[in-house]
NUNUFI-435090 format. One line per 5 residues: number of its first residue (from 1); their letters; for each residue x negated, y, z of N, C-alpha, C. Coordinates in nm, 4 decimals. Each point is the difference from the previous one (the first is absolute). Example, Ala and Ser with C-alpha at 12.3 -4.5 7.8 and 13.67 -1.06 7.14 Angstrom:
BEGIN
1	as	-1.3190,-0.5690,0.7800,0.0890,0.1190,0.0000,-0.0900,0.1200,0.0000 ~ 0.0350,0.1050,-0.0720,-0.0820,0.1190,0.0060,0.0770,0.1090,0.0730;
END
This chain:
BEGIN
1	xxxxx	-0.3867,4.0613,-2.4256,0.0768,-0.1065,0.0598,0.1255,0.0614,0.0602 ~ 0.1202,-0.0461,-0.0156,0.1043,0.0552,0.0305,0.0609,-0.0726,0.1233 ~ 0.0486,0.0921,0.1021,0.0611,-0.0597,0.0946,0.1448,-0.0294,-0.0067 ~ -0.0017,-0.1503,0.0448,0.1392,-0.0505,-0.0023,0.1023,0.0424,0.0731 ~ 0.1311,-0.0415,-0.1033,0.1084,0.0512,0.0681,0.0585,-0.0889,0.0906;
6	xxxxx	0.1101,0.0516,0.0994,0.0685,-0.0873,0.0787,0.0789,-0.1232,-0.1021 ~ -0.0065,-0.0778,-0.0405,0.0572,-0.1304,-0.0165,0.0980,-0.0924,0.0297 ~ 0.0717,-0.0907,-0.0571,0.0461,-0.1038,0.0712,-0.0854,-0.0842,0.0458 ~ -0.1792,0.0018,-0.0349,-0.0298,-0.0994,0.0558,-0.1241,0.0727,0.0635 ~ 0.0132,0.1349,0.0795,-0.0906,0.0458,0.0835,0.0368,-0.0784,0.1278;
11	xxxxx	-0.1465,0.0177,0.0985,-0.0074,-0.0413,0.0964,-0.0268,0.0911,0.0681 ~ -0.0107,-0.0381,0.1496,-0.1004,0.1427,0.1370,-0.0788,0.0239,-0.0697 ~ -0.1073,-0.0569,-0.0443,-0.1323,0.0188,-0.0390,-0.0067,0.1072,-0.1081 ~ 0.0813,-0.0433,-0.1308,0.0084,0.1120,-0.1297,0.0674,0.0959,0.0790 ~ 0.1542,0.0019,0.0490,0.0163,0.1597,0.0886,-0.0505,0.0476,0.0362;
16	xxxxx	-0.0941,-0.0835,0.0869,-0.1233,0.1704,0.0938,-0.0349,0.0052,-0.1286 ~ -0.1186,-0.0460,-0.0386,-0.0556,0.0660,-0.0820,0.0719,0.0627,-0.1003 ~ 0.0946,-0.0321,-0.0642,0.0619,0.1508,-0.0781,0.0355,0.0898,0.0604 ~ 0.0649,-0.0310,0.0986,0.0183,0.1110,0.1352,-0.1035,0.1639,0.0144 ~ -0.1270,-0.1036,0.0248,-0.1183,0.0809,0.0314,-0.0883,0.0299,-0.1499;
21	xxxxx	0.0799,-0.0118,-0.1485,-0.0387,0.0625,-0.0455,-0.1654,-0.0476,-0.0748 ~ -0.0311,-0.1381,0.0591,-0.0973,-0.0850,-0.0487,-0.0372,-0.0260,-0.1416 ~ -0.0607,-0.0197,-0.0757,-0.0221,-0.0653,-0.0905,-0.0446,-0.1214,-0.0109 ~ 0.0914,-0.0921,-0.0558,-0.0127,-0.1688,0.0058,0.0142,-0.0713,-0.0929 ~ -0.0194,-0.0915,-0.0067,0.0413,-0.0935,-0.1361,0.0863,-0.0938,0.0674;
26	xxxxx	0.0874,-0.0269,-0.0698,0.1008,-0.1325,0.0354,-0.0350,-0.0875,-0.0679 ~ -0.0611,-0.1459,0.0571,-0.0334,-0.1102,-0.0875,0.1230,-0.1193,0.0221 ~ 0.0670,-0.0696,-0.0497,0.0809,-0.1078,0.0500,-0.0101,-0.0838,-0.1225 ~ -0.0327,-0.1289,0.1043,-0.0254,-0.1491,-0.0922,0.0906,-0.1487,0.0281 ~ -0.0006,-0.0451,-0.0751,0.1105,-0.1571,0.0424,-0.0954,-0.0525,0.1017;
31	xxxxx	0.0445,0.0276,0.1341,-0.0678,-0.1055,0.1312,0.0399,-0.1373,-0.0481 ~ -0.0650,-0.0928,0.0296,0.0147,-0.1379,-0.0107,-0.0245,-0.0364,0.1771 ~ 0.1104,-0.0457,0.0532,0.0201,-0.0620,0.1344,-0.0596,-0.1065,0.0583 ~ -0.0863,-0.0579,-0.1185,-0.0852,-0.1097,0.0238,-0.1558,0.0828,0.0476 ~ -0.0178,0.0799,-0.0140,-0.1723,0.0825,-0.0272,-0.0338,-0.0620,0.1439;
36	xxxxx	-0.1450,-0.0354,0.0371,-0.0277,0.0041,0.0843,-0.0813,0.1554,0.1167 ~ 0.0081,0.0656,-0.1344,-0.0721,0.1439,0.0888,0.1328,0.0958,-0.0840 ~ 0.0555,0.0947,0.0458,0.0861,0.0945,-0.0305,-0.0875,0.0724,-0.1007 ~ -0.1156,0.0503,0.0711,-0.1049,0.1403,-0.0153,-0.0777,-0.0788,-0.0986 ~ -0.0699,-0.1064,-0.0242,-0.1061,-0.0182,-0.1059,0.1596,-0.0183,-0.1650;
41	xxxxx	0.0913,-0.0292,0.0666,0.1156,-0.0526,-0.0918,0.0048,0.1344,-0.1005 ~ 0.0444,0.0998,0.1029,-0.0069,0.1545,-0.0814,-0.1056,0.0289,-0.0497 ~ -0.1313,-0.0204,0.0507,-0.1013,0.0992,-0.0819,0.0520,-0.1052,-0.1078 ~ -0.0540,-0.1328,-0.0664,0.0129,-0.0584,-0.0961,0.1434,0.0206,-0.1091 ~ 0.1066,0.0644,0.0694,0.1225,0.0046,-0.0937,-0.0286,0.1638,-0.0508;
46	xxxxx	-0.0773,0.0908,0.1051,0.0114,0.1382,-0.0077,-0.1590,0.0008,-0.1021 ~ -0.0924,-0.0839,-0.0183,-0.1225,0.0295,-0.0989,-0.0570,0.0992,0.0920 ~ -0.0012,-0.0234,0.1143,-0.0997,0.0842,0.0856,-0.1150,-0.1297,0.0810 ~ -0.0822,0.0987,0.0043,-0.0976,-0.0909,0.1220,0.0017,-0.0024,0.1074 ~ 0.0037,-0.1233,0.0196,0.0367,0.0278,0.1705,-0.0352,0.0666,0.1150;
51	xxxxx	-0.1313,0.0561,-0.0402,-0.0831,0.1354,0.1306,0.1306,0.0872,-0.0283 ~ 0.1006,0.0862,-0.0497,0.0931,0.0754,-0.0522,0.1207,-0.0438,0.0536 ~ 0.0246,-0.1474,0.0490,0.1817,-0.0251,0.0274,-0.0796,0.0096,0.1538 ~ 0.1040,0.0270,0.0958,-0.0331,-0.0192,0.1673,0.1605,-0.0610,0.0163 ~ -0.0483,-0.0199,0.1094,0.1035,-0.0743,0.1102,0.0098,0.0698,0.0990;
56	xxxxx	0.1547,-0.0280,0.0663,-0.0114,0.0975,0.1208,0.0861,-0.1413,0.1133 ~ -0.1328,0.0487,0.0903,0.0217,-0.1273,0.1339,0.0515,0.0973,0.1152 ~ 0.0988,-0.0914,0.0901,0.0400,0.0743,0.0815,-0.0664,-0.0780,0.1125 ~ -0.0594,0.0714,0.0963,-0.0749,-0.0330,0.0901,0.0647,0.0471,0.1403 ~ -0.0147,-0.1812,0.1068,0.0396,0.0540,0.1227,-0.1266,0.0407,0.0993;
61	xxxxx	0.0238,0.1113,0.0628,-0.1289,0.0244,0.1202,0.0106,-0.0773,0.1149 ~ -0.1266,0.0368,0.0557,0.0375,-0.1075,0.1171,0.0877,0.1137,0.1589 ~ 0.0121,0.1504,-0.0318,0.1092,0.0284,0.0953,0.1094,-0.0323,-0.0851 ~ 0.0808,-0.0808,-0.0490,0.1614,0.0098,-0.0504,-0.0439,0.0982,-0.1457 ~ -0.0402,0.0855,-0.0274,0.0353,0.0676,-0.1462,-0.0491,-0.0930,-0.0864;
66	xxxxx	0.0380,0.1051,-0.0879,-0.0321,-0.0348,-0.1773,-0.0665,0.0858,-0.1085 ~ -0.0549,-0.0455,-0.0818,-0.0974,0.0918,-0.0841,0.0446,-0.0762,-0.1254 ~ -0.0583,0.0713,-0.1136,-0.0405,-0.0484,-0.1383,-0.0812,0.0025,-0.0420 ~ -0.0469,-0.0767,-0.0755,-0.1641,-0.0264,-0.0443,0.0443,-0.0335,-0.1389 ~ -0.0847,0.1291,-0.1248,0.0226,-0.0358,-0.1127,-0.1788,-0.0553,-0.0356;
71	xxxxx	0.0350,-0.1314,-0.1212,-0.1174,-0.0636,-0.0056,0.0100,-0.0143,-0.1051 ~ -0.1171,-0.0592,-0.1295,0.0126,-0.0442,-0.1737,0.0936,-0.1462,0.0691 ~ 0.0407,-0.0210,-0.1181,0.0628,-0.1711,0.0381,-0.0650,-0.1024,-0.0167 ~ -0.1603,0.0674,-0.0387,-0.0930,-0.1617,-0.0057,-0.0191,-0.0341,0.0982 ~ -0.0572,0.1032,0.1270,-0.0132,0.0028,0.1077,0.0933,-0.0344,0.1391;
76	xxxxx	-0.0935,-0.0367,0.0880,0.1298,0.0283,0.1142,-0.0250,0.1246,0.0966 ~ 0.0872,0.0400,0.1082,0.0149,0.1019,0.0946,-0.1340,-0.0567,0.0612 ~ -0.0934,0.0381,0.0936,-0.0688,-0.0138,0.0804,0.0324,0.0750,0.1154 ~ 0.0357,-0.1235,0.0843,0.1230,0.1010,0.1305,-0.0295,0.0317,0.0975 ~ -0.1847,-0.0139,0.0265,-0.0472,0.0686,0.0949,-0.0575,0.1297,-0.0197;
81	xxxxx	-0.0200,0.0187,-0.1255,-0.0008,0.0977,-0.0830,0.1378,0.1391,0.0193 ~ 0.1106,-0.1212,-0.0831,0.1049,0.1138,0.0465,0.0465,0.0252,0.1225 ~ -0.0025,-0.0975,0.0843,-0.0076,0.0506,0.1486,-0.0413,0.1333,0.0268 ~ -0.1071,0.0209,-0.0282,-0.1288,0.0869,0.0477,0.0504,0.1238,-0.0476 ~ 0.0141,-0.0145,-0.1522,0.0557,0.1226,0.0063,0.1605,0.0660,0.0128;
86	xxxxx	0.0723,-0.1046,0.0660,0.1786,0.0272,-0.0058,-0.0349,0.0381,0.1626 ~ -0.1700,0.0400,0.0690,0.0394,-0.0110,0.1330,-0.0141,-0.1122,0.0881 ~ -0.0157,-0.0900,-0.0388,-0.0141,-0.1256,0.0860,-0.0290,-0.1227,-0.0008 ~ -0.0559,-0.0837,0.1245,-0.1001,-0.0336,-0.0570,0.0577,-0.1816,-0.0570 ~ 0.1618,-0.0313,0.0106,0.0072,-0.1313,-0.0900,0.0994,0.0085,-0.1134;
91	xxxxx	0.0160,-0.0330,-0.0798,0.1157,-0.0092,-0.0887,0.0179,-0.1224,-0.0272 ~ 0.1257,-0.0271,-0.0114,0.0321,-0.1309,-0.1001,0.1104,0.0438,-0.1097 ~ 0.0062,-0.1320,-0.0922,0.1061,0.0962,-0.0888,0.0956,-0.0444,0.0623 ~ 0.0962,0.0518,-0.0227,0.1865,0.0011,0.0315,0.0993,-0.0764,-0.0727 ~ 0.0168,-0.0438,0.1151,0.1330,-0.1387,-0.0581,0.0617,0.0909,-0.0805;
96	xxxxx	0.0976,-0.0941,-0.1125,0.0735,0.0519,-0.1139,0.1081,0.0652,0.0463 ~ 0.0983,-0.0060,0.0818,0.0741,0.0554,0.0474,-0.0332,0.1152,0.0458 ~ -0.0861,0.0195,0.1150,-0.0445,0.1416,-0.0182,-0.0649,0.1008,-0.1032 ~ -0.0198,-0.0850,-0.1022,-0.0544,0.1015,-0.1179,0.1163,0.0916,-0.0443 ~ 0.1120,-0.1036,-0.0106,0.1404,-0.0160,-0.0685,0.0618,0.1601,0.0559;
101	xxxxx	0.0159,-0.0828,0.1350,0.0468,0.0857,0.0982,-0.0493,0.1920,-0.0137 ~ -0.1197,0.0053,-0.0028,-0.0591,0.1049,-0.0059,-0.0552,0.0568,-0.0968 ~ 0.0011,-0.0767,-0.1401,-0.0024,0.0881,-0.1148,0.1106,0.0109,-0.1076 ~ 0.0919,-0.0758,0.0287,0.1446,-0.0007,-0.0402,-0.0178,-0.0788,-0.1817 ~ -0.1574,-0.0910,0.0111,-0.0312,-0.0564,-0.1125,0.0120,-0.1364,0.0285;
106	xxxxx	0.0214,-0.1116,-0.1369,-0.0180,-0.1339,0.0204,-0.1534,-0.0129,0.0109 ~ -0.0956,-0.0976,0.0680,-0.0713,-0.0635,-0.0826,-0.0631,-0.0238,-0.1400 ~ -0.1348,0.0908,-0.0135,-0.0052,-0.0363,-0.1423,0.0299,0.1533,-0.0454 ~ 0.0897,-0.0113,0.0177,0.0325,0.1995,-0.0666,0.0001,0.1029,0.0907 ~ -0.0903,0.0092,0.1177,-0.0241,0.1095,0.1216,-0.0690,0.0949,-0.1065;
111	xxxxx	-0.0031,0.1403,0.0382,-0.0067,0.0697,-0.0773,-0.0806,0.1311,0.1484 ~ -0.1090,0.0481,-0.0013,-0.0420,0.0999,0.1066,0.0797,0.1350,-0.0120 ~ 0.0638,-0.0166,-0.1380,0.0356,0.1266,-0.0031,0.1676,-0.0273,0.0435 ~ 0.1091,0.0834,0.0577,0.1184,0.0294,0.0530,0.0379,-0.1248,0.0828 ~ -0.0619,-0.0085,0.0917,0.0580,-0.1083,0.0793,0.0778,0.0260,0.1104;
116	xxxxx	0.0781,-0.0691,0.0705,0.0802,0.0681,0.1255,-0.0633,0.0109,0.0487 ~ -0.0296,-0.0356,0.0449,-0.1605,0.0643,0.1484,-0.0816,0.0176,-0.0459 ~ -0.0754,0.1258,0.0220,-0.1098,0.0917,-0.0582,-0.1361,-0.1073,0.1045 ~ -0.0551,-0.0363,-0.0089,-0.1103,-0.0973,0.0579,-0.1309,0.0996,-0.0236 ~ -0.1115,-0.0703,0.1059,-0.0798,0.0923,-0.0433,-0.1753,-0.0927,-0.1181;
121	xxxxx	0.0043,0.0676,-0.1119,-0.0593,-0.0607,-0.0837,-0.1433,0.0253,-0.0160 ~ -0.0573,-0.1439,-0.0622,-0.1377,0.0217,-0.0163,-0.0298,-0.0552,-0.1770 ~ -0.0547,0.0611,-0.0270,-0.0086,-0.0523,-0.1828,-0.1809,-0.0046,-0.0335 ~ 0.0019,-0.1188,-0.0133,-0.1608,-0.0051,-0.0485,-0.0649,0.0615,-0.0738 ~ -0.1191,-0.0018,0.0965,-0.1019,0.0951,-0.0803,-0.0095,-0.0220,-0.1634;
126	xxxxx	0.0379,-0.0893,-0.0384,-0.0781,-0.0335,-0.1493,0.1195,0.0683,-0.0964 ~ 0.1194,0.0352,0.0414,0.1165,0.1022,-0.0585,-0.0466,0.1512,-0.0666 ~ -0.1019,0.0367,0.1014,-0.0800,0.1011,-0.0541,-0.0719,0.0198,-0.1399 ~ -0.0263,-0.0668,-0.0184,-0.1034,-0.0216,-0.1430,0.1207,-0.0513,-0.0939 ~ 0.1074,-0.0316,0.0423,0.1208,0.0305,-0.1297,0.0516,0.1289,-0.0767;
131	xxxxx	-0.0065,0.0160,-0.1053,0.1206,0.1075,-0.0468,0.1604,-0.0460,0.0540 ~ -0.0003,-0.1390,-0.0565,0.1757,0.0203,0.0242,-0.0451,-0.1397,0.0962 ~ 0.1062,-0.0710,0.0387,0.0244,-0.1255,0.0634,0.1328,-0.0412,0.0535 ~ 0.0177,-0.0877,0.0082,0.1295,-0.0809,-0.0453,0.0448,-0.0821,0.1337 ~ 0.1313,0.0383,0.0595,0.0129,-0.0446,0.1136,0.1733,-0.0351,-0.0339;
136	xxxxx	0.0709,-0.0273,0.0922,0.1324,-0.0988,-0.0512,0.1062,0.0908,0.0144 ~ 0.0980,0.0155,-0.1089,0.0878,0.1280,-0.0054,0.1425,-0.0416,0.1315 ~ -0.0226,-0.0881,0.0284,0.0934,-0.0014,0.1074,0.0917,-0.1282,-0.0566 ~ -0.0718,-0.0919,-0.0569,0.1209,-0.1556,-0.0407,-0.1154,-0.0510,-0.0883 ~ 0.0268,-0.1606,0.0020,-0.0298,-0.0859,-0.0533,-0.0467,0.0303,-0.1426;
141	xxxxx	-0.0795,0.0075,-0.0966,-0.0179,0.0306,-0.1267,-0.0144,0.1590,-0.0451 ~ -0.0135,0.1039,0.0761,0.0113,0.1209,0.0140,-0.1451,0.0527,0.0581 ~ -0.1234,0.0787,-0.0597,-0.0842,0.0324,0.0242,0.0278,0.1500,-0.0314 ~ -0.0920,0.1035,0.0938,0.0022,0.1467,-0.0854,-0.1877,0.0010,0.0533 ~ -0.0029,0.1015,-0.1270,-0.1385,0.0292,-0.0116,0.0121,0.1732,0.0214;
146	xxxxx	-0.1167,0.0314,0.1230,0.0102,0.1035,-0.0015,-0.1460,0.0086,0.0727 ~ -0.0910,0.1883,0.0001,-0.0895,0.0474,0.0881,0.0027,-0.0571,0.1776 ~ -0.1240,-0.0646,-0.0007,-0.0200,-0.0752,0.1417,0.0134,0.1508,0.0646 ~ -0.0226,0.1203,0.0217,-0.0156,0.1190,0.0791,0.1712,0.0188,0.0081 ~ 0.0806,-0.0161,-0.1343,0.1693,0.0153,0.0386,0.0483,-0.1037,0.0771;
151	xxxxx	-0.1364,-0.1054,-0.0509,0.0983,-0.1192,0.1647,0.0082,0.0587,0.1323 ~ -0.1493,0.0313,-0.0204,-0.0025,0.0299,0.1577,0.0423,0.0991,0.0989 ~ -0.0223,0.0785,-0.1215,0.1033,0.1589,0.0381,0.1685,-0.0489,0.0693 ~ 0.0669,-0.0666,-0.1014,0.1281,-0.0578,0.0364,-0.0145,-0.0949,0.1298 ~ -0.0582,-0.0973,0.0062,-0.0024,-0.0668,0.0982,-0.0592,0.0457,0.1335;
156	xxxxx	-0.1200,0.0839,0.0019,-0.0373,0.0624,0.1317,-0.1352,-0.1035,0.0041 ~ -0.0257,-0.0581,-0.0998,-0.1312,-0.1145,0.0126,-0.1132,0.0688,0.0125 ~ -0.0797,-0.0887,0.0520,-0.1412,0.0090,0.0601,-0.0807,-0.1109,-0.1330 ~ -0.1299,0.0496,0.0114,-0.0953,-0.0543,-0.1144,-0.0422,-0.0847,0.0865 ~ -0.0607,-0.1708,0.0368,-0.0521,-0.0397,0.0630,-0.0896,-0.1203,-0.1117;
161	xxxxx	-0.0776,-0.0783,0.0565,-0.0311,-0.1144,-0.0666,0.0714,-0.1205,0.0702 ~ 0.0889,-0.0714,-0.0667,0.1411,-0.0677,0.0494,-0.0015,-0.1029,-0.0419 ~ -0.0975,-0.0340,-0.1110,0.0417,-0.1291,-0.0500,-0.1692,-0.1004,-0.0498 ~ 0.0817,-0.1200,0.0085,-0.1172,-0.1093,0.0266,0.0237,-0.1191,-0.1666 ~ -0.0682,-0.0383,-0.0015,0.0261,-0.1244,-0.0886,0.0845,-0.1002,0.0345;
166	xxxxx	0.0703,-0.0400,-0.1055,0.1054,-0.0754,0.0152,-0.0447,-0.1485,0.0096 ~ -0.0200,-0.1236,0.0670,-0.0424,-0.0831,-0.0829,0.0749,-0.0907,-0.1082 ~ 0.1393,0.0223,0.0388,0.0827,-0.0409,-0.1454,-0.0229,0.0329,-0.0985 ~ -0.0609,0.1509,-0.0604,-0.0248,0.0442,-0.1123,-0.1114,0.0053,-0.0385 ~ -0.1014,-0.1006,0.0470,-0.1493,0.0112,-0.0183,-0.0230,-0.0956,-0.1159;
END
């Protein structure tokens, strides 16, 4: 697998990781603006299953910080869960503006990897039992597939059990 080059259409996300020398796959698909889930939208355009695409939630604590919680996209965050392990004991997720604000991503295309503020991350246990897995290259229609251990290495993540059933996707 060959690592990508800087681009006209790299993002934070592909820079670090070419940066650091990663091995990744670049997946990019026609987003449709209508989807009702971003993350089930990609696995289905990318022919992956969805235990393999994650999402990355930005989570507020209950002193003022912020965390990230990467999850599959069938699922949701379970935020007493990520509480627990970002340190504390409430989370909620974070208005859009502060996502904005602090990962220098829209909505939809947050990406764990190169964000302006280094946050401190938790990535579900069930990432483990992946070879590769598929998280958002930093924009709308833009997935990279890479080793859950190079996520975490890059991000500074913690292994936790983070995520709960969705009941939208049941």
């Amino acid at each position: 697998m060959a690592k990508k080059k800087h681009g006209a259409s790299a993002t934070p996300a592909t820079r670090e990781l070419t940066t650091a020398g990663v091995a990744f796959e670049e997946r990019a698909y026609e987003h449709d603006p209508r989807a009702e889930s971003y993350g089930l939208e990609a696995a289905q355009q990318l022919g992956v299953s969805p235990e393999a695409v994650f999402k990355t939630l930005v989570v507020e604590l209950e002193h003022g910080g912020f965390g990230v919680c990467v999850v599959p996209v069938e699922l949701r965050a379970d935020l007493k869960a990520a509480a627990a392990a970002l340190g504390a004991k409430k989370a909620h997720l974070a208005q859009p503006a502060d996502v904005q604000r602090l990962t220098g991503y829209v909505l939809g295309g947050v990406s764990p990897l190169g964000q302006r503020t280094k946050l401190p991350t938790v990535l579900d246990d069930s990432a483990r039992d992946l070879e590769r897995m598929y998280v958002s290259g930093g924009r709308r229609g833009l997935d990279v597939g890479l080793a859950p251990a190079d996520l975490a290495q890059l991000t500074g993540a913690i292994f936790a059990a983070v995520a709960a059933p969705d009941p939208r996707h049941t």
